[in-house]
C-alpha positions as CSV (number, residue, x, y, z in Angstrom):
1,X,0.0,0.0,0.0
2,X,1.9,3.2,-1.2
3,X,0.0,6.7,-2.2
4,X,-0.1,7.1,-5.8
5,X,0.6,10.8,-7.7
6,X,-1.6,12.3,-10.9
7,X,-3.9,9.2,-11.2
8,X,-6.6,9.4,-13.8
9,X,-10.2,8.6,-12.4
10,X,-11.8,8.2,-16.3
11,X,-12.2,4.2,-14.9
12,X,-13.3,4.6,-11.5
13,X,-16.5,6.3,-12.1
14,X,-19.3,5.1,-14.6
15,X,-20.2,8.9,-15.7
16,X,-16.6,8.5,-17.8
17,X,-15.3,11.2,-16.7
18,X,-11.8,12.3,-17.0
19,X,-10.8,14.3,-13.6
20,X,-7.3,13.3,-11.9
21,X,-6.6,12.6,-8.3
22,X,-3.5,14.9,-7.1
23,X,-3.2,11.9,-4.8
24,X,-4.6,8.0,-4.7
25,X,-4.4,5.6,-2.3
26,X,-6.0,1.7,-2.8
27,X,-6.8,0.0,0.4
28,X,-6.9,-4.4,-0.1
29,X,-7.4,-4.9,4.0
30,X,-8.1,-3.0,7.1
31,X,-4.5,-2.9,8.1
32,X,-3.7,-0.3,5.0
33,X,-6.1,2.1,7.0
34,X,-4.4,2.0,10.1
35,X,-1.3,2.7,8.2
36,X,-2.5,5.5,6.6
37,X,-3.6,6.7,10.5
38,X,0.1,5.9,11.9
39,X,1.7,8.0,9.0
40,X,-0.3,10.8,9.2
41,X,-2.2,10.7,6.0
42,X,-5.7,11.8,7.3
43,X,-4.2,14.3,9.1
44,X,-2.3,15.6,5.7
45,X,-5.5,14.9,3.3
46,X,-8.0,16.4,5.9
47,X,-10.9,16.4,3.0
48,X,-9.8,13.1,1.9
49,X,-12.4,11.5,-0.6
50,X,-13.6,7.9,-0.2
51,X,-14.4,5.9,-3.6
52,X,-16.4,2.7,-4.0
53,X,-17.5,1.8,-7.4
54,X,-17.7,5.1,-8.2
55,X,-21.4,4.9,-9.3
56,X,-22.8,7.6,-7.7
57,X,-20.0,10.3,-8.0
58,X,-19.6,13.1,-10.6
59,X,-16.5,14.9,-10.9
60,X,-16.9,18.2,-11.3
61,X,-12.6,18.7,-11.2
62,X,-9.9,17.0,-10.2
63,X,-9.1,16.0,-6.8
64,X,-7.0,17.8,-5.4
65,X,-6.4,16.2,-1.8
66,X,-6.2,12.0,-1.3
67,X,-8.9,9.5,-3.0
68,X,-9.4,6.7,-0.7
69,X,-10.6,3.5,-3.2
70,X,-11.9,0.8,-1.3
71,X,-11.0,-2.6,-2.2
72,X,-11.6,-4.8,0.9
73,X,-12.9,-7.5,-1.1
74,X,-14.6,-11.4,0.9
75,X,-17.8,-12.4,1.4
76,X,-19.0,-14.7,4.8
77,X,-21.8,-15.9,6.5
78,X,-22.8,-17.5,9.4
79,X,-26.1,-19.7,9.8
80,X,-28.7,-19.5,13.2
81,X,-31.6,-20.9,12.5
82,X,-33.6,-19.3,9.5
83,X,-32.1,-16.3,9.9
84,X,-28.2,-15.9,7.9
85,X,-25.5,-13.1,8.9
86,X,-23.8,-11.7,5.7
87,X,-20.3,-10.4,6.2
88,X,-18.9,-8.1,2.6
89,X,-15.9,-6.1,2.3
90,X,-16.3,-2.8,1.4
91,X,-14.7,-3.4,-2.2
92,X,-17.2,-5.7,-2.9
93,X,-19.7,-5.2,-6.0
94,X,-23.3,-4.7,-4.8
95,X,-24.9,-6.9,-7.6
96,X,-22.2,-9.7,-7.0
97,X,-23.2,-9.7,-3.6
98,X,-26.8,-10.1,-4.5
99,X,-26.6,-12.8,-7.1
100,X,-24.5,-14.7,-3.9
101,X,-27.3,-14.5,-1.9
102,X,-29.6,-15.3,-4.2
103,X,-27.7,-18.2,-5.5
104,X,-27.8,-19.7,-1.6
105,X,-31.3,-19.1,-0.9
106,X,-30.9,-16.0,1.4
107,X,-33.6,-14.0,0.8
108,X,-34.2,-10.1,1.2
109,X,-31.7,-8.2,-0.9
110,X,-33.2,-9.7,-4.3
111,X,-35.4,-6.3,-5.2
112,X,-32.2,-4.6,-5.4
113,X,-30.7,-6.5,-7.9
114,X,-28.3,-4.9,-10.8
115,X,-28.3,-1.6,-8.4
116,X,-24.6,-0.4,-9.8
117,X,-21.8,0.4,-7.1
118,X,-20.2,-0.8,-4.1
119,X,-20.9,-2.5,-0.9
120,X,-19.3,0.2,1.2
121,X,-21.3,3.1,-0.5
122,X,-24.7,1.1,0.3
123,X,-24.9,2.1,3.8
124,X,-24.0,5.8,3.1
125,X,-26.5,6.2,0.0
126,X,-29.3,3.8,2.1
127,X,-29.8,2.1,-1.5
128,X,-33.1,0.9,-2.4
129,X,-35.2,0.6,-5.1
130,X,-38.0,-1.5,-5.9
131,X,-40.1,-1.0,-2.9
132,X,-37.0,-2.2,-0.4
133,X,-34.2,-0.2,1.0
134,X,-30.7,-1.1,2.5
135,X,-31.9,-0.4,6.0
136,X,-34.9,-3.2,5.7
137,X,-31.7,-6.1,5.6
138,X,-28.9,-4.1,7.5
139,X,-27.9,-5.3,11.0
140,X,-24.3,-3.4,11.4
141,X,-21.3,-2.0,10.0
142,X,-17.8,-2.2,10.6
143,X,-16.0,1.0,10.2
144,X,-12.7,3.3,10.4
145,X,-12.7,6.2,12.8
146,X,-10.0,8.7,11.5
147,X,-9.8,10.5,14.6
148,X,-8.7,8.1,16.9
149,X,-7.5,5.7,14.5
150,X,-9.5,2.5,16.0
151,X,-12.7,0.3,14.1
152,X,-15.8,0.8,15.3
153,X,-19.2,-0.7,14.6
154,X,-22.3,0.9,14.0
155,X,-25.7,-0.9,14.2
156,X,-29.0,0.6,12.6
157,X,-30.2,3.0,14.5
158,X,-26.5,4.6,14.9
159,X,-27.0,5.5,11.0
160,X,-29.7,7.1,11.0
161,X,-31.2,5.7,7.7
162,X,-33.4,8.0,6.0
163,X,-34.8,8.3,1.9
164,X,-30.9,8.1,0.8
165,X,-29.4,9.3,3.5
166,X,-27.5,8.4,6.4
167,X,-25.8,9.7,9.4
168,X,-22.4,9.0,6.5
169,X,-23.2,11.8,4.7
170,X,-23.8,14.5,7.7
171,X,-21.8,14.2,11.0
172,X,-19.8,11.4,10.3
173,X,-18.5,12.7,6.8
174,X,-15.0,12.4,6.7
175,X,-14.6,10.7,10.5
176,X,-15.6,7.0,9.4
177,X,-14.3,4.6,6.5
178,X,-16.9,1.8,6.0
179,X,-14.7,-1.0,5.6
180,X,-17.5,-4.1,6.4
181,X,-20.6,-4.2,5.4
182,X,-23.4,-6.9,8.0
183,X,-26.8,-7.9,6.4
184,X,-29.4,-10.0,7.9
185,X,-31.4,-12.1,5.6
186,X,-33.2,-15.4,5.6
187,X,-33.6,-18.3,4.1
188,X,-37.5,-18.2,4.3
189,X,-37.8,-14.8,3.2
190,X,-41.1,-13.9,1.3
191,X,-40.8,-12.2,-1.7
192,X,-41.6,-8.5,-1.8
193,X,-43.7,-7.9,-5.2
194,X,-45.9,-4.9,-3.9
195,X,-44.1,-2.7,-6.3
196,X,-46.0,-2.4,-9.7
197,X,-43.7,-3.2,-12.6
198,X,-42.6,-6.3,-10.7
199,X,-46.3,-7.6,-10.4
200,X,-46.8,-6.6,-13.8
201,X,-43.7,-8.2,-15.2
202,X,-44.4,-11.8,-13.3
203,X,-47.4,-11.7,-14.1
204,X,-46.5,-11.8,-17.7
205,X,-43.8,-13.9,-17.4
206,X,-47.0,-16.1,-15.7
207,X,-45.4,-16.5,-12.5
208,X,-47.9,-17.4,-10.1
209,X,-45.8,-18.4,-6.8
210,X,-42.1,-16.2,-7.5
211,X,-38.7,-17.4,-5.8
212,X,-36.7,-14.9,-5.2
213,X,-34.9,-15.9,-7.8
214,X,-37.9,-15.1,-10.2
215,X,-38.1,-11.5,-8.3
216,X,-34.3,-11.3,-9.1
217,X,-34.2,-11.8,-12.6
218,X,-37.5,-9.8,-13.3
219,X,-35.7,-6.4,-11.2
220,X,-33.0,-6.8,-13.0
221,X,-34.9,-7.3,-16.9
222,X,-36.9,-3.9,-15.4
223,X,-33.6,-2.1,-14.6
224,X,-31.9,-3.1,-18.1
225,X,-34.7,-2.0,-19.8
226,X,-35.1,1.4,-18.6
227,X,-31.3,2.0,-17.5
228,X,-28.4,2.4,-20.0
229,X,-25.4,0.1,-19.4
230,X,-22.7,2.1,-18.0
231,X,-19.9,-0.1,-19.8
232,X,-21.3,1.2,-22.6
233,X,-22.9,4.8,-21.9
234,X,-21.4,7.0,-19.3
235,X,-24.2,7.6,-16.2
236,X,-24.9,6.9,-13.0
237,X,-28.4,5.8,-12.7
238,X,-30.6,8.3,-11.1
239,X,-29.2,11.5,-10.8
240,X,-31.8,13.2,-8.9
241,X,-34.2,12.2,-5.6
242,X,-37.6,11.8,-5.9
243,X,-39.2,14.7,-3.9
244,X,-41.4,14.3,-1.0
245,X,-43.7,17.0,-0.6
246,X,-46.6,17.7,1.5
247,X,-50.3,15.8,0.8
248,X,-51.7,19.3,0.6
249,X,-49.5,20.4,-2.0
250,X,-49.9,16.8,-3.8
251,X,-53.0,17.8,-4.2
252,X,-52.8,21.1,-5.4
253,X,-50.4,19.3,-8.5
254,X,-52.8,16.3,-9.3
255,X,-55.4,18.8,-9.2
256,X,-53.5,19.9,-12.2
257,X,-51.9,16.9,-13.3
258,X,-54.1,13.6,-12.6
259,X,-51.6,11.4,-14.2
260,X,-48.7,12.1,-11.5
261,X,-46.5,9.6,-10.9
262,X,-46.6,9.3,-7.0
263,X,-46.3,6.8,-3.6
264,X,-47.6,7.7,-0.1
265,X,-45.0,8.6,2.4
266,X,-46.6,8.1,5.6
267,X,-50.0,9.8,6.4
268,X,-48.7,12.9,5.8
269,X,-46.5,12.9,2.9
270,X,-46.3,11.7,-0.6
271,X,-43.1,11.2,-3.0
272,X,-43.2,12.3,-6.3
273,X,-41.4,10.6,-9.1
274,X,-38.4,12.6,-10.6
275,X,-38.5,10.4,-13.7
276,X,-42.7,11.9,-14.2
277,X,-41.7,15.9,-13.8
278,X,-38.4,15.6,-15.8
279,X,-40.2,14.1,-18.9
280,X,-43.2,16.2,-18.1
281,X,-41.1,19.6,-18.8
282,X,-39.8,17.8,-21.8
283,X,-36.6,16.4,-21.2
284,X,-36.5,12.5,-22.2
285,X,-34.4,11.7,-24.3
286,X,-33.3,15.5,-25.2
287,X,-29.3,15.9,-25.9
288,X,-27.4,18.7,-25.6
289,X,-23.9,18.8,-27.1
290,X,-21.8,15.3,-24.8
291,X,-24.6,15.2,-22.5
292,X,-28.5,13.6,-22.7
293,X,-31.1,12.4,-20.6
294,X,-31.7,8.3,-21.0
295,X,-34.7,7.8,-24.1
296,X,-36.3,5.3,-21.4
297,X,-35.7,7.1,-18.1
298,X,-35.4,10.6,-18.1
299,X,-34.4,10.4,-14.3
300,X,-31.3,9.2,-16.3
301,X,-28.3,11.3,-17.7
302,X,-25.7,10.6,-20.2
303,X,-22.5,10.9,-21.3
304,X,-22.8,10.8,-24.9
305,X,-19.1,11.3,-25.5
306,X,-16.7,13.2,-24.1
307,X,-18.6,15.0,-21.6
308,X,-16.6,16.6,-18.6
309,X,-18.7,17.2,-15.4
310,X,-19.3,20.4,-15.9
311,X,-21.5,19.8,-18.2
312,X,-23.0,16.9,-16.7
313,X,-23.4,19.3,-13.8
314,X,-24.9,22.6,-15.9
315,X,-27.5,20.3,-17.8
316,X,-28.9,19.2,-14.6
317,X,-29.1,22.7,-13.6
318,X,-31.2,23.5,-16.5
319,X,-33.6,20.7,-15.4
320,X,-33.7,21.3,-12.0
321,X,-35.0,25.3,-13.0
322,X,-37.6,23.8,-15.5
323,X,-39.0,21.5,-13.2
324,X,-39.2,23.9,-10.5
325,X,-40.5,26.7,-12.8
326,X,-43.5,24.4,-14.2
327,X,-43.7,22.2,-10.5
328,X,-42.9,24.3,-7.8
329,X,-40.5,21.2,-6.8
330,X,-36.9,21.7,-6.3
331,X,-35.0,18.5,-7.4
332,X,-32.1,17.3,-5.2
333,X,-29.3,15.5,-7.2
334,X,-28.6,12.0,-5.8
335,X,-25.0,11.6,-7.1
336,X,-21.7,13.2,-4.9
337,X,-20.5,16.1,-6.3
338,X,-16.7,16.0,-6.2
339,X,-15.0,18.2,-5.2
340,X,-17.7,20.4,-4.0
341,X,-18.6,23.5,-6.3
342,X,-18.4,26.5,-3.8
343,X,-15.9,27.9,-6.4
344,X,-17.2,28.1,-9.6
């Protein structure tokens, strides 16, 4: 383990992007991070950036301080019961995670099937999709305290979970390095089909009784469908949240628009889907020099060639004005924005 100088990130984000990291470090075990600690690294690199798969991170510029890639790779389990303990490293690809579980019968994790990045940035980004989120299967974490330079481990209700968020992305941002990643599944787990388009799909597919196998494979034909392959086309899934707003102002808008996409949020609250306002102002499938939104998501953008991330970054401002012009609804972006754009 030895920090790297002027390393190109085009590979190690799925936007394509070509940004360089003044300084890169690639950690293979828990031991590199203590290292790091005893030398003085985090005390050098102060806004240090952490990197998983790099699926949900637009750069903007390159990095000027230390890039922390994570590449703690194993998978482990342990048995009690019906219930089975998933241990991942934080290098660990999400999907290949899934399709391990799914292969062995563990159920729970199958609705987020084909979701793109690492098993490290699950916790931070509370991942879900599908009608399931991370914090439905997690149990704990392990992780890296910075400060003190010891692992710690945080259960569910230290993180805070929330609509993708997490206590990650507020007070502990830049204190803890999520190095090991504990799910709880089982191996009688029911199937979750309450979403729509999965209940749809099956029942096309005339699957009566679905395995989570079934659920698997039909999440995943849904998600290749509507999503572009990012081996192939530069994005990084959904770029923006879907807003919750108040049920008094949901109102207001289907009073006006009676074909809104939307999903009760408690008794009070209902989210609106980005995907519905974007292509309602007109945006699906619209390019605009390197950059586009998706033709069958228009929650989706693209780099159509050579895009840098500032104009990734400027074409989602021009979406984020229209909808709020026509909507009233201020779009939140869902991917990192790195480094942070206070200076431009």
């Amino acid at each position: 383990m030895y920090i790297k100088k002027d390393v190109s990130l085009k590979t190690y984000n799925t936007f394509g992007v070509d940004a360089k990291a003044n300084y890169f470090v690639e950690i293979a075990e828990e031991d590199d991070l203590e290292k790091l600690h005893e030398e003085g690294a985090f005390e050098r690199f102060k806004d240090f950036f952490i990197l998983g798969g790099g699926s949900n991170t637009l750069f903007v510029a390159d990095v000027e301080s230390l890039v922390v890639h994570m590449g703690i790779r194993y998978v482990k389990y342990d048995e009690l019961g019906n219930d089975v303990y998933i241990k991942a490293g934080a290098g660990v690809i999400w999907n290949d995670l899934v399709n391990y579980c799914v292969d062995r019968g563990f159920g729970g994790v199958e609705n987020l099937s084909l979701i793109p990045g690492s098993v490290g940035a699950a916790p931070v980004q509370n991942i879900g999709a599908y009608g399931v989120e991370l914090q439905d299967v997690f149990y704990s974490c392990r992780a890296f305290d910075v400060s003190s330079g010891t692992f710690v481990t945080l259960n569910r209700n230290d993180c805070s979970f929330a609509y993708r968020d997490s206590v990650f992305k507020h007070q502990y941002r830049g204190r803890y390095i999520i190095t090991e990643v504990n799910l709880l599944l089982s191996k009688e787990s029911k199937p979750n089909i309450t979403y729509g388009a999965i209940s749809a799909e099956l029942h096309r597919r005339n699957i009566q009784e679905p395995t989570i196998r079934d659920v698997s494979q039909v999440v995943s034909a849904i998600r290749v469908h509507k999503l572009p392959d990012p081996t192939m086309i530069g994005n990084s899934g959904s770029f923006f949240k879907n807003p919750i707003v108040s049920k008094g102002m949901y109102e207001k808008l289907l009073s006006n628009f009676v074909d809104i996409v939307s999903y009760p949020v408690g008794d009070t609250h209902v989210k609106i889907a980005a995907g519905w306002l974007i292509e309602k102002c007109g945006w699906k499938g619209i390019k605009k020099g390197p950059v586009g939104t998706w033709k069958n998501q228009a929650l989706v953008l693209v780099n159509l060639g050579n895009a840098t991330g500032i104009d990734v970054y400027g074409f989602s401002e021009e979406i984020i004005d229209m909808v709020d012009s026509k909507f009233g609804i201020r779009l939140e972006r869902e991917v990192n924005i790195v480094p942070l754009l206070a200076k431009y």
